[in-house]
N, C-alpha and C positions, 0 to 999 in steps of 0.2 A: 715666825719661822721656827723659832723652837720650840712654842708651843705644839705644832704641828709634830712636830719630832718625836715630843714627849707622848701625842695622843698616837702616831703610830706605832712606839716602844709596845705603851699598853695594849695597845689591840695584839699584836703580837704574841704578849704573856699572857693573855686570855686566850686566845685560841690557842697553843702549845699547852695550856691547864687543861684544857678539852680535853685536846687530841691525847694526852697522855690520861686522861680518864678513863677516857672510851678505849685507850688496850689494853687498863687494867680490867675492867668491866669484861671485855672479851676475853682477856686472859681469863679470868676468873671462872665463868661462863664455860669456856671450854675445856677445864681442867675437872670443876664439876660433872660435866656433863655424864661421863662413862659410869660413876657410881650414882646419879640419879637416874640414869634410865638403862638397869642391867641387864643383858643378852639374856631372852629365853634361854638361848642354847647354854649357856651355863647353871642353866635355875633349873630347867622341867627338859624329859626325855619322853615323849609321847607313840607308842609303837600303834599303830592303825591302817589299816588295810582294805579300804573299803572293797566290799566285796562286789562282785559286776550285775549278780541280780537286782544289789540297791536303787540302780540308776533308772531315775522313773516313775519309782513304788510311790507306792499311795503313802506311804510311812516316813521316805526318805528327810523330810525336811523336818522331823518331829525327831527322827534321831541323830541326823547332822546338828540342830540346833543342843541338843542334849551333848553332844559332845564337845559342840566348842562351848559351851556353859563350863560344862570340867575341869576344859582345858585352861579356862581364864580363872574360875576357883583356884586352880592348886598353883596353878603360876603365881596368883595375890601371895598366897601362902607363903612359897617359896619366896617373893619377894620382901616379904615382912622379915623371915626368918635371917635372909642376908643382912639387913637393914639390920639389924638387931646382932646378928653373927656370922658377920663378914666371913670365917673361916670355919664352917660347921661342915662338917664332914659328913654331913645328912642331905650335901644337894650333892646334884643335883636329882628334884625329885624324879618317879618314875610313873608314868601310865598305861598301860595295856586294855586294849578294847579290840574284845570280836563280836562281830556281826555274825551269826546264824538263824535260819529257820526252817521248817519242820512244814511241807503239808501233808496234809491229812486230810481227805474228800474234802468238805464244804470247806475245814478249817483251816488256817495257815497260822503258827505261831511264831513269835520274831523276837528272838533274845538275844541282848543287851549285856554282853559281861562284862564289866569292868574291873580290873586289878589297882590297884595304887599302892604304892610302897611313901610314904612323906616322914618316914622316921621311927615308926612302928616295931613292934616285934617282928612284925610280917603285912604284906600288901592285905587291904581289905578289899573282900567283892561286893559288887552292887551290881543289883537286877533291872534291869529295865526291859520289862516285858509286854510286849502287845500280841492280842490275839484277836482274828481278824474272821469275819464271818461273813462274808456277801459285802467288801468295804468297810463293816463298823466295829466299831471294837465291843465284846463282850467278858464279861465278869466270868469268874471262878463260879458262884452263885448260879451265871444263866447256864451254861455248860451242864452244873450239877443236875440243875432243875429240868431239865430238855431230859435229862435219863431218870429222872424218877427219885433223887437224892439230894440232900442238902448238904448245907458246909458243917454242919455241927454234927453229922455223920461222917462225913469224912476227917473233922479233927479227931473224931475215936477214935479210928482206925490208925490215925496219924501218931496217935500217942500212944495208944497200945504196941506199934511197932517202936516209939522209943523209949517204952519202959523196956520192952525188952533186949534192947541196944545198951539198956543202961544208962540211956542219955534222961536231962529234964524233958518234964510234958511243956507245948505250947500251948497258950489260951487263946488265941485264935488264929485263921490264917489269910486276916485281911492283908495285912503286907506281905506275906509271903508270895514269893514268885512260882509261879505253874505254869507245866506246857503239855498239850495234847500230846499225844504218842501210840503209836501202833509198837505192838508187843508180837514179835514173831515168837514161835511159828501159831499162837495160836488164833492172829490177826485178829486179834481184842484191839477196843481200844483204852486206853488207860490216861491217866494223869502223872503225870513226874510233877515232884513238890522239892522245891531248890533250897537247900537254906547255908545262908553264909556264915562265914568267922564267927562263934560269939552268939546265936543265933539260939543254939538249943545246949551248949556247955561252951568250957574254955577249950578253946584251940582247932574245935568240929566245923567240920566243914564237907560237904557231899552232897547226895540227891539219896531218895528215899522215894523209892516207884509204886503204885499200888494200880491193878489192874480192874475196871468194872466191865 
């Protein structure tokens, strides 16, 4: 009989060792929780608008995906830099994205601007450019060569107008972004050459248009 006694005491302070484990464990667990998995909305401010022609486009899932890729970049970012310093007065970061395009007879061009502010002097832009010809995408290159021109003629013309801007020359303009354009009133058509922050000096930034 008292053995029984003794073997139910023990069950008893076993299972009360548990129970009071298991709600330090949850306590624990949910005390952490808020600083290991921090609110976008306090990390990253993303401004996006998509625009109503997107819906559809032959393009749209190419730059849907480009932007939530961005969006999960700079979020990482931002979450390392809290992890690191919890009270940086550098969040929450910022992103800005417009969608525009341009047609032009056969051509449609489709640009991608994006701004980002993550702690910088100032937001940097990034191009994302597609230009569309009958559905497929074509090169700066094919554009040139359909008129009778290449791209090492058009970087002199490129550089001669920024010697005389005063700005540096560029060496080529594989990554630089381009968009078709009708030039009124003389309804030419021309190329715009985009170049961002940093690009061709400190702190430039603008378009530079040249007409064929």
């Amino acid at each position: 009989m008292r053995r029984a006694r003794y073997i139910a005491i023990g069950v008893i302070a076993i299972v009360a060792i548990l129970v009071g484990v298991g709600l330090i464990l949850v306590s624990t667990e949910t005390s952490e929780s808020p600083s290991d998995i921090p609110s976008d909305a306090t990390l990253f401010a993303v401004r996006y608008e998509k625009p109503a022609w997107l819906e559809g486009h032959l393009k749209q899932r190419s730059i849907e995906e480009y932007i939530k890729n961005r969006k999960q970049e700079i979020t990482d970012s931002a979450t390392e830099l809290r992890q690191e310093f919890p009270d940086s007065a550098l969040l929450p970061f910022t992103l800005d994205i417009t969608v525009d395009r341009t047609v032009l007879n056969e051509y449609e061009s489709i640009l991608v601007t994006e701004r980002t502010y993550t702690g910088g002097a100032h937001g940097n832009v990034q191009y994302v450019y597609y230009n569309l010809r009958n559905g497929s995408s074509i090169t700066l290159g094919d554009y040139l060569k359909d008129r009778g021109t290449s791209e090492a003629q058009l970087l002199t013309l490129v550089n001669e107008r920024l010697r005389q801007d005063a700005y540096e020359s560029v060496e080529d303009l594989e990554d630089v972004p381009w968009q078709v354009y009708s030039r009124e009133p003389e309804q030419s058509i021309g190329i715009r050459i985009l170049f961002p922050p940093y690009a061709v000096a400190s702190f430039s930034a603008g378009t530079i248009t040249y007409t064929f």
